[in-house]
C-alpha positions as CSV (number, residue, x, y, z in Angstrom):
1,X,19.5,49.5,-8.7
2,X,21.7,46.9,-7.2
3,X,22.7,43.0,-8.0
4,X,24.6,40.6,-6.1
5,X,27.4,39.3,-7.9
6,X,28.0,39.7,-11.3
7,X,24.9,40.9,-13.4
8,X,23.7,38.3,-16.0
9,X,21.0,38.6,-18.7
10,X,18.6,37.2,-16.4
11,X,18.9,39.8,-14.4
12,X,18.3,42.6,-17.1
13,X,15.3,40.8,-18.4
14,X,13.9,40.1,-15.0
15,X,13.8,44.4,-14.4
16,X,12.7,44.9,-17.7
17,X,10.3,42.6,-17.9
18,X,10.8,41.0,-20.8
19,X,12.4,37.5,-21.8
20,X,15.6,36.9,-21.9
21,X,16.4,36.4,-25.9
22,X,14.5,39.7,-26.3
23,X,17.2,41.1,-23.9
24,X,19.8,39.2,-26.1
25,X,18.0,40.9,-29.2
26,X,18.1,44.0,-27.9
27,X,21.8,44.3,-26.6
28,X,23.1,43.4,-30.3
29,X,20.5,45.8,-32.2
30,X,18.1,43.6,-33.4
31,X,15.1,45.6,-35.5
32,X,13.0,42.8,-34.1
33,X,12.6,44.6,-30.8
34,X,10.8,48.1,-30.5
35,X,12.6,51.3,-29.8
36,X,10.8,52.0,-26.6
37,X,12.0,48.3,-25.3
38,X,15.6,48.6,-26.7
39,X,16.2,51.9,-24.7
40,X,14.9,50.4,-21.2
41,X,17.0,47.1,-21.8
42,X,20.6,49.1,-22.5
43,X,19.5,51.8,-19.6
44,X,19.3,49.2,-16.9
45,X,22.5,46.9,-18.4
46,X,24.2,50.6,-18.5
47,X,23.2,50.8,-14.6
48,X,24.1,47.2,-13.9
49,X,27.4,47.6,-15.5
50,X,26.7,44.7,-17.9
51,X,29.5,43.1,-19.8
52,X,28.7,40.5,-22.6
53,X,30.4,37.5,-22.4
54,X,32.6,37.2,-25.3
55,X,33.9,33.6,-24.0
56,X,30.6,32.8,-23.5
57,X,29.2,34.1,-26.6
58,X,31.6,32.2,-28.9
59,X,30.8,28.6,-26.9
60,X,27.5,29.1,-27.7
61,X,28.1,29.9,-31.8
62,X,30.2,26.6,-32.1
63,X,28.1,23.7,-33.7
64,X,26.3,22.0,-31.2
65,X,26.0,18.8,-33.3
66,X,22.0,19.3,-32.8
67,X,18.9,20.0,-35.6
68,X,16.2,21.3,-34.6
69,X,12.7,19.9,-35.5
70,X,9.4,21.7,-35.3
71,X,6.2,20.5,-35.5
72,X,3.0,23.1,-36.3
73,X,0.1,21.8,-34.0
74,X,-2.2,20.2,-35.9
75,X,-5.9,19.4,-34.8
76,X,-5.9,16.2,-34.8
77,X,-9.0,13.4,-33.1
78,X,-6.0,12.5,-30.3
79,X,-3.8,13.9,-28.0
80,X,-0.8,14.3,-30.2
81,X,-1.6,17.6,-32.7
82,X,0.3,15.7,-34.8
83,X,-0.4,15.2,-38.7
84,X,-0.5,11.7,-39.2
85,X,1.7,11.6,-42.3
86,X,4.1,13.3,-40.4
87,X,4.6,10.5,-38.0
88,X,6.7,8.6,-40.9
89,X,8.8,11.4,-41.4
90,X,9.3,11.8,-38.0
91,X,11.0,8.2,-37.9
92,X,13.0,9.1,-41.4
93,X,14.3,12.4,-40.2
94,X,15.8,10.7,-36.6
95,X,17.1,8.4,-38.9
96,X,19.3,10.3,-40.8
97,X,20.6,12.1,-38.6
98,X,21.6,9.5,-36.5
99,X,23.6,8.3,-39.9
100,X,24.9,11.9,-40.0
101,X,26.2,11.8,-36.4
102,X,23.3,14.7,-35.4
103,X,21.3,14.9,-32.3
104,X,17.9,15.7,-33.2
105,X,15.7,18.5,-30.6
106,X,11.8,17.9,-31.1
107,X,9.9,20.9,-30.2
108,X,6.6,21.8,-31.6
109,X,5.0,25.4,-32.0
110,X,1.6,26.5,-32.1
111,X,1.5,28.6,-35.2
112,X,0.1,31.8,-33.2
113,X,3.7,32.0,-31.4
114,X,6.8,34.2,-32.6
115,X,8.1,30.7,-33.3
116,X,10.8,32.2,-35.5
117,X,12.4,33.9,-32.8
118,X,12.8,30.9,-30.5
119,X,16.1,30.1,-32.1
120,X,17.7,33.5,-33.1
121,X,19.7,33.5,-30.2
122,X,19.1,30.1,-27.9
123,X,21.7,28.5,-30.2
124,X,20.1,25.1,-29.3
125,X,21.0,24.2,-32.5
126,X,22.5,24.4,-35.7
127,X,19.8,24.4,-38.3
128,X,15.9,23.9,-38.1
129,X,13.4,21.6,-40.3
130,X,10.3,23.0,-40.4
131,X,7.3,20.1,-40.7
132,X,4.1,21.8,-41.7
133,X,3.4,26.0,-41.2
134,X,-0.5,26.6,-41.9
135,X,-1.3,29.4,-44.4
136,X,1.5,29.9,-46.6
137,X,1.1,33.6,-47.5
138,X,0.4,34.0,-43.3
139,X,4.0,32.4,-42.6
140,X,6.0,33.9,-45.6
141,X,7.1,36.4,-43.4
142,X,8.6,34.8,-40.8
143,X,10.4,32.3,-42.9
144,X,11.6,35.5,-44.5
145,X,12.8,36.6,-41.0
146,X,14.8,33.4,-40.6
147,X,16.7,34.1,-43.6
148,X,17.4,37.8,-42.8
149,X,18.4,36.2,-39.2
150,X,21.2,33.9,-41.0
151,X,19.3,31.1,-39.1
152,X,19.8,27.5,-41.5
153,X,16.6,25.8,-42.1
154,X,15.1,23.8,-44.8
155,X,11.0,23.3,-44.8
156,X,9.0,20.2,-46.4
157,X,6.5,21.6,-48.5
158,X,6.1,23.0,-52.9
159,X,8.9,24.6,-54.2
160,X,8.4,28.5,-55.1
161,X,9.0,31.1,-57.1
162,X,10.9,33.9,-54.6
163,X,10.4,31.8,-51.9
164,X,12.1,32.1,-48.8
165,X,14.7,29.4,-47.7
166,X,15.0,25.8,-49.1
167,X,12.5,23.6,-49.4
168,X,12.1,19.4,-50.3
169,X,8.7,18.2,-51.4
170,X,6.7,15.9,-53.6
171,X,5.9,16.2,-56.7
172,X,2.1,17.0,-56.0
173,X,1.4,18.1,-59.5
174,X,2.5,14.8,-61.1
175,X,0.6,13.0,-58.0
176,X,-2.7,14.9,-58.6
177,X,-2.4,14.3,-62.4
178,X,-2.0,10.4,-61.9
179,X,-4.5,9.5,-59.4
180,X,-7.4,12.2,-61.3
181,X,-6.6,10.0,-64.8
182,X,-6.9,7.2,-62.5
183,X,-10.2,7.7,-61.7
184,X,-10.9,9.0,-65.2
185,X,-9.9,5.1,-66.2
186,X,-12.4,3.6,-63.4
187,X,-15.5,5.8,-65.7
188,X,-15.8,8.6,-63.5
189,X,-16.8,12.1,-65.0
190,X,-17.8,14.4,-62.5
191,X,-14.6,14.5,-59.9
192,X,-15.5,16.7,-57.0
193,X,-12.1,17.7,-55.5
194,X,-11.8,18.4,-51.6
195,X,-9.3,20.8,-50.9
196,X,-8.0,24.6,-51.0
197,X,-7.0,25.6,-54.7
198,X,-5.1,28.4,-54.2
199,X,-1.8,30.1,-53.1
200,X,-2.6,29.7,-49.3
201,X,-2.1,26.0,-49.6
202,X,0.7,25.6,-52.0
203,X,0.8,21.8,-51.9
204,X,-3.0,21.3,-52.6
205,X,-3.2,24.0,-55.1
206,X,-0.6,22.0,-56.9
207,X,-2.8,18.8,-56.6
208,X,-5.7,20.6,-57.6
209,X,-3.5,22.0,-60.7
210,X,-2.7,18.1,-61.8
211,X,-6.1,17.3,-61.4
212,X,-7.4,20.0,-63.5
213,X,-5.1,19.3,-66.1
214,X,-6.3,15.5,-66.2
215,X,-9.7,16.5,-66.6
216,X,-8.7,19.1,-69.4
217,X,-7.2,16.1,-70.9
218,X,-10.1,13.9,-70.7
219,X,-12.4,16.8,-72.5
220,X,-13.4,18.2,-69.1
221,X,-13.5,21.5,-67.8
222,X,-13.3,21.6,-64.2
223,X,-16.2,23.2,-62.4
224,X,-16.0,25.6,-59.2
225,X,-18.9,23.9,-58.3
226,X,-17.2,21.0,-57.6
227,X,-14.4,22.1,-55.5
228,X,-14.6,22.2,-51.9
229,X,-12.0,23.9,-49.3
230,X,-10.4,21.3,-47.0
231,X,-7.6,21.3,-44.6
232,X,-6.1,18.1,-43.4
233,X,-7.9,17.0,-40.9
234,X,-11.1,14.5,-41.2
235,X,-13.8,16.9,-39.7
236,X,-12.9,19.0,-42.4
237,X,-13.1,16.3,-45.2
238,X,-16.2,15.6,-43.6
239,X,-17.4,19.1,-43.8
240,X,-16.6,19.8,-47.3
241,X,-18.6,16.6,-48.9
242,X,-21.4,17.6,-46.5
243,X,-21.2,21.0,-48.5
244,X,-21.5,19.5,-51.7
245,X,-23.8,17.1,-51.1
246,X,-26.0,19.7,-49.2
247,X,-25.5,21.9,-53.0
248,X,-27.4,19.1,-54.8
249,X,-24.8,19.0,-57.5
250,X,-24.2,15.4,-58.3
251,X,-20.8,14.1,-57.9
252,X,-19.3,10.1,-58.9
253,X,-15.6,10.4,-57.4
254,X,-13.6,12.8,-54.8
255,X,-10.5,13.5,-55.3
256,X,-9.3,14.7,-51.8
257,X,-6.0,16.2,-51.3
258,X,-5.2,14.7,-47.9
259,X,-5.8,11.0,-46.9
260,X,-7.4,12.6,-43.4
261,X,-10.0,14.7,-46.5
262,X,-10.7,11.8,-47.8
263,X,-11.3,9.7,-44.7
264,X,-14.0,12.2,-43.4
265,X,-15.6,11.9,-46.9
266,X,-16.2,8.4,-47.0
267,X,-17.9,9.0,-43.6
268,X,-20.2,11.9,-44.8
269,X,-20.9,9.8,-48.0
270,X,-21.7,6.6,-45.9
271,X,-24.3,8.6,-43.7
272,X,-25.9,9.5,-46.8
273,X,-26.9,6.3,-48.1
274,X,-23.6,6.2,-50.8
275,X,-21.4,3.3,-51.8
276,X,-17.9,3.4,-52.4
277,X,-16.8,2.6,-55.2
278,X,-20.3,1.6,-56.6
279,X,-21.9,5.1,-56.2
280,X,-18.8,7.6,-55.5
281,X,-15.0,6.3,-56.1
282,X,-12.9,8.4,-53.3
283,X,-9.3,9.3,-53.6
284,X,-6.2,10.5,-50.9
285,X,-3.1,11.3,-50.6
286,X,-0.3,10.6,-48.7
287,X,-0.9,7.1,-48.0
288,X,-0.5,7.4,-44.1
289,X,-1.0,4.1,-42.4
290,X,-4.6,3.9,-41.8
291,X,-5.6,4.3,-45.0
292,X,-4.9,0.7,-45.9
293,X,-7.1,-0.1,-43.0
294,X,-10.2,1.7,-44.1
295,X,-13.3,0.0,-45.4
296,X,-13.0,0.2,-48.2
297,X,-9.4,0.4,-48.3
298,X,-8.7,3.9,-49.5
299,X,-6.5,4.6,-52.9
300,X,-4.1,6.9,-52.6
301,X,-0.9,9.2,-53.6
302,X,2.2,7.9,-51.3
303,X,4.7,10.6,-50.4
304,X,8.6,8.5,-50.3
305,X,8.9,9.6,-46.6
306,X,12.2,7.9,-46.4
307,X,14.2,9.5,-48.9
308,X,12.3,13.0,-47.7
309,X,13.8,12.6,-44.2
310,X,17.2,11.6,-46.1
311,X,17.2,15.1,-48.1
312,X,15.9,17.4,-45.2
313,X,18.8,16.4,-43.0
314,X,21.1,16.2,-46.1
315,X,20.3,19.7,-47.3
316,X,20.1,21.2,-44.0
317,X,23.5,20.2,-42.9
318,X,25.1,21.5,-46.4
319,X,23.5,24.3,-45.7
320,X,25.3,24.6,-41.9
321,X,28.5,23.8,-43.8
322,X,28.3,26.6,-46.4
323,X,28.1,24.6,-48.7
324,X,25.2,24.7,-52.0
325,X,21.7,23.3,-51.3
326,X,18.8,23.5,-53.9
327,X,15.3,22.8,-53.8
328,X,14.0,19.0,-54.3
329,X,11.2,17.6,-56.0
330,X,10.7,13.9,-54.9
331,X,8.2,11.5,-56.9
332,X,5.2,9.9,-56.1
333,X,3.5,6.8,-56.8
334,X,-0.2,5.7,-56.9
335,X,-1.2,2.7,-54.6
336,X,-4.8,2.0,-56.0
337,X,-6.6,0.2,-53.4
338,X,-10.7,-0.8,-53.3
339,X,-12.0,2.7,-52.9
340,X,-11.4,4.2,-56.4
341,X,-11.4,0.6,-58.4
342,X,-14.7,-0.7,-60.0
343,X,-13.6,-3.6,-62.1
C-alpha cells in the first residue's frame, strides 16, 4: 500500500472506505466508531506512516468567528422544508450575530442523519443553534452526545428537567392558559385541542397543560375525546379536525397548538358546512405572518422572535467563552383577531 506524497486523511478514508471525520473519530478514540472500523482505520494510517498534524490540528481549534445554524426539514406545502415561524427567527438570529461580530453557517439536516456528528470534528464552527429536532424523546440522545462531545450549542424549544444542553423558549404554558380563558370569555365550553399532549412534543404538551388548567379553572374537566394529535404542518391540522369531526363529538372552539394546526382546521371546518367564529371559534399559535391574512383572520399566541434570536446568540457565545449560560423562558402575548372573537 503506497501514496504519493505525504499521506493525508483523505487518503486513509478513501482505503477504508469510510468518511473522512469518521477517520478523524477514529484516530483520537472516539467510542462513536465501532471496534471493527477503528482497527482497519489505525492499520492502514500505521502502513501509510500517518502523522497528525499538530499545526494543523490547533488552526483548526481556534475560534473561527462562525455559529452554526441548523434547520430540521420540515414538511412544508413549498420547496423550502422550512417551518414558517422559523423564518422570523431566521432574520433575528442573523441579526444578532452580525451585532456580536459572528458569521452565521446555515445548514439544514434531515432528522434521519447522524446530524450530531457533522460538527465533532469539521470545526466549521464554534457553537451550534439548533431550530426544531422532531420527537423529543427520539433526539434526547444525540443532544446528549453533543454534550459528552464538548460541542457548544443552545436549542429553541421547553426547558427540562435533566435535559441535555441549554435551551431558550416561550413560555407555552402561560400562552396556552391565556388564549384557552380567552376563548372561555368568547362562551365557548367544549374546546377541542389539536395537538400532541405528551412528552414527545415538549412545547405542545406544555400548551395543552395551560389549556387544561384554564378549563379546570372554568369548572371543566378536559376530555380525551377532545384532543387530537397534530404536528405543525396544515395537512396535519386538517387531519386531526377531520378526526374529530368524523367522531361525532360536538366541538364549539379549537385550540391548536401551531398556527399551521390551526390553518388546516379552518379548512376541514369550512368543508363541513362550519362558520368561524359563529359555529367553531379557532385558535393558534405562533402568530407567523399569514395568520393575519386568513379569512377570518386567525387569533393567536405570538412567540417574541426578536428577543429569542437575541438570547440564542447571546447564550451560545457565553457558552463558547466559558462563561455561565441558563435556560430562558421568554413571554408571550395574545393577538386576538376575528377567528376566536364573537362580540
Amino acid at each position: 500500500m503506497s501514496i504519493k506524497g505525504k499521506a493525508t486523511s483523505l487518503d486513509i478514508a478513501y482505503l477504508a472506505g469510510v468518511s473522512q471525520p469518521t477517520v478523524s473519530r477514529a484516530l483520537r478514540g472516539s467510542p462513536m466508531v465501532n471496534a471493527e472500523t477503528r482497527k482497519r482505520i489505525l492499520d492502514i494510517a500505521r502502513q501509510l506512516n500517518y502523522k497528525v498534524d499538530k499545526n494543523a490540528s490547533s488552526l483548526r481549534l481556534r475560534n473561527a468567528g462562525t455559529l452554526a445554524l441548523l434547520f430540521f426539514e420540515d414538511p412544508t406545502t413549498d420547496d423550502s422544508l422550512i417551518n414558517p415561524f422559523f423564518h422570523s427567527m431566521l432574520g433575528s438570529i442573523t441579526r444578532a450575530c452580525a451585532l456580536r461580530g459572528y458569521d452565521l453557517l446555515v445548514s439544514f439536516q434531515q432528522l434521519s442523519t447522524d446530524w450530531q456528528a457533522d460538527y465533532e470534528d469539521s470545526n466549521k464552527a464554534d457553537g451550534i443553534i439548533l431550530l426544531g429536532y422532531g420527537d423529543y424523546l427520539e433526539a434526547r440522545h444525540r443532544l446528549q452526545r453533543l454534550v459528552e462531545q464538548g460541542t457548544h450549542f443552545v436549542r429553541w424549544g421547553a426547558a427540562l428537567p435533566g435535559q441535555p444542553g441549554i435551551s431558550i423558549g416561550s413560555d407555552n404554558y402561560q400562552g396556552g392558559l391565556d388564549i384557552t380563558r380567552h376563548l372561555l370569555q368568547e362562551g365557548a365550553r367544549r374546546i377541542a385541542f389539536l395537538g400532541h399532549a405528551s412528552n414527545h412534543y415538549p412545547e405542545f404538551f406544555e400548551r395543552y397543560r395551560g389549556h387544561a388548567d384554564a378549563l379546570r379553572e372554568a369548572g371543566i374537566q378536559a376530555q380525551a375525546q377532545l384532543q387530537a394529535d397534530a404536528i405543525t404542518t396544515e395537512q396535519s391540522g386538517y387531519d386531526a379536525a377531520r378526526a374529530l369531526l368524523d367522531r361525532g363529538v360536538g366541538f364549539d372552539a379549537v385550540c391548536a397548538a401551531s398556527d399551521l394546526i390551526a390553518i388546516g382546521a379552518m379548512r376541514a371546518l369550512h368543508e363541513h358546512g362550519l362558520r368561524i367564529p359563529e359555529d367553531v371559534a379557532v385558535a393558534g399559535f405562533d402568530d407567523i405572518p399569514i395568520a393575519g391574512s386568513m379569512t377570518p383572520a386567525l387569533s393567536t399566541v405570538q412567540q417574541d422572535t426578536k428577543q429569542a434570536g437575541s438570547l440564542l446568540v447571546e447564550s451560545l457565545i457565553a457558552l463558547i467563552r466559558g462563561e455561565p449560560a441558563d435556560n430562558r423562558t421568554i413571554p408571550t402575548r395574545l393577538v386576538l383577531r376575528n377567528s376566536s372573537r364573537r362580540g
